[in-house]
C-alpha positions as CSV (number, residue, x, y, z in Angstrom):
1,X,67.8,80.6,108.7
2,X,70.3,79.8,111.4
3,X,72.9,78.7,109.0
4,X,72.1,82.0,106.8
5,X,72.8,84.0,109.5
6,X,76.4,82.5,110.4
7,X,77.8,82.6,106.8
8,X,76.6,86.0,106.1
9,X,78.2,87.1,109.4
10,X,81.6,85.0,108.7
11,X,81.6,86.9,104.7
12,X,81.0,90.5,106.7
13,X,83.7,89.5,109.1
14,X,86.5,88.5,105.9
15,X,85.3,91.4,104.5
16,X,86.7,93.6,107.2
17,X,90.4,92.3,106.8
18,X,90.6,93.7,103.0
19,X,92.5,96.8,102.5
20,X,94.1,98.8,99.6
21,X,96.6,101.1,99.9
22,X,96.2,104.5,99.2
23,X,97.5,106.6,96.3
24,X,99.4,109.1,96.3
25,X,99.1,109.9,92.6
26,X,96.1,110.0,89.9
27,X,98.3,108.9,86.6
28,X,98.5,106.0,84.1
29,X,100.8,103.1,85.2
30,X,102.9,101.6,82.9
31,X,104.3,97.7,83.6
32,X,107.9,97.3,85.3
33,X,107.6,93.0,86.2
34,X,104.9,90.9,86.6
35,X,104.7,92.4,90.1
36,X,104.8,95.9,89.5
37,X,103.5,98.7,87.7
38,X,105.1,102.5,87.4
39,X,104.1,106.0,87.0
40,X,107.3,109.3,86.1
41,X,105.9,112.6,86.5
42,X,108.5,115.0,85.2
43,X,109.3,118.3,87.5
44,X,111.7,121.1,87.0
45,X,114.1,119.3,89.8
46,X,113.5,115.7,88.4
47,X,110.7,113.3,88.4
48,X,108.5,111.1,90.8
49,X,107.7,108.1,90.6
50,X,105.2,106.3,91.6
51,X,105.2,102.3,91.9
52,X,102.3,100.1,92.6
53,X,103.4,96.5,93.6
54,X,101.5,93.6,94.7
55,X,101.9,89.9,95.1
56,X,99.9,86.9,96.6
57,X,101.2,86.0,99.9
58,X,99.9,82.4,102.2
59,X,101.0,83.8,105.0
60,X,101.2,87.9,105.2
61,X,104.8,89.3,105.5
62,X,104.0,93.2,104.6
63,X,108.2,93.8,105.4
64,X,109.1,91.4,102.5
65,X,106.1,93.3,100.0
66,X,107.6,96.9,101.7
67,X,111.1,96.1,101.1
68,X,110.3,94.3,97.5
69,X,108.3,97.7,96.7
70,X,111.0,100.4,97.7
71,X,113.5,97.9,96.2
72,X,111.7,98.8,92.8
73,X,111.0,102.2,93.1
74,X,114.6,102.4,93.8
75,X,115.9,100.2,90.7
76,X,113.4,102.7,88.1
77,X,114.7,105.8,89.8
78,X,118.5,104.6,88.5
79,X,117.0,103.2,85.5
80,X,114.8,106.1,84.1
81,X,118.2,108.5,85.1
82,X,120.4,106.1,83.0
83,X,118.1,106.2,80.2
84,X,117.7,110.4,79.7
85,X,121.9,110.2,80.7
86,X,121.9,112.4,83.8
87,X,122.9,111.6,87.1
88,X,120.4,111.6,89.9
89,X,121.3,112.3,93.9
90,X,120.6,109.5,95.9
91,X,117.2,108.3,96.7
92,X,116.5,108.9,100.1
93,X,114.5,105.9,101.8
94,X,113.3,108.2,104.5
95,X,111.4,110.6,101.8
96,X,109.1,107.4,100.2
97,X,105.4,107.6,101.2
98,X,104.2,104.1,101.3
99,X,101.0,102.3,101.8
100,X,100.3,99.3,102.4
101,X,96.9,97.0,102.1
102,X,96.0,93.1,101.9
103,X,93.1,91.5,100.7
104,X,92.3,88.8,102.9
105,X,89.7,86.7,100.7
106,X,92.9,86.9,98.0
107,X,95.8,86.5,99.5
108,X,97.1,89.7,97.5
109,X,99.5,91.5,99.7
110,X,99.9,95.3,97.7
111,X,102.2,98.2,98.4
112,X,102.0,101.7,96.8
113,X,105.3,104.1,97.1
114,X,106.2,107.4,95.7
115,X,109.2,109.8,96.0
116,X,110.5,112.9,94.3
117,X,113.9,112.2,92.2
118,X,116.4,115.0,92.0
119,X,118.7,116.0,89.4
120,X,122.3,115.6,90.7
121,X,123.7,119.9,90.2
């Protein structure tokens, strides 16, 4: 009973260090890399994009995952613009809503991030 007791509490306990980050978008990702999956939403002014990234980690660095996920919502921004031939204004890193989550039992360290893209005028 005793024993019961202390593995049930020690699975609650890992259970509370699991997290997911929040979305900021409802759409159909498409895959980038093994790492990462995207989402364009076209708008008058541009497109947003919306990048989901995620990658097991031994010891949790969430500045190498944030940095690694802006790094590719960046990349598709200039990408996607190169493909339709426009130019784009510069993707401002201030403007990216991220979140981040890690599943402890895992080791999955995950990033979402989002940003509007603007058609250079």
């Amino acid at each position: 009973m005793h024993k019961t007791f202390i593995l049930g509490l020690v699975f609650l306990i890992s259970l509370a260090g699991c997290a997911t980050p929040v979305s900021h978008e409802n759409i159909a990702m498409q895959t980038y890399d093994q790492n990462t999956e995207y989402s364009i939403s076209e708008h008058p002014k541009g497109y947003t994009i919306t990048v989901f990234y995620s990658r097991y980690q031994f010891i949790p660095e969430s500045d190498a995952i944030a940095t690694a996920c802006k790094a590719a919502l960046t990349s598709i921004g200039w990408e996607t613009a190169d493909k339709q031939g426009k130019e784009i204004k510069s993707i401002n890193e201030q403007r990216i809503k991220v979140s981040m989550g890690r599943n402890g039992i895992t080791g999955i360290t995950s990033c979402q991030a989002s940003v509007l893209v603007e058609w250079q005028t």
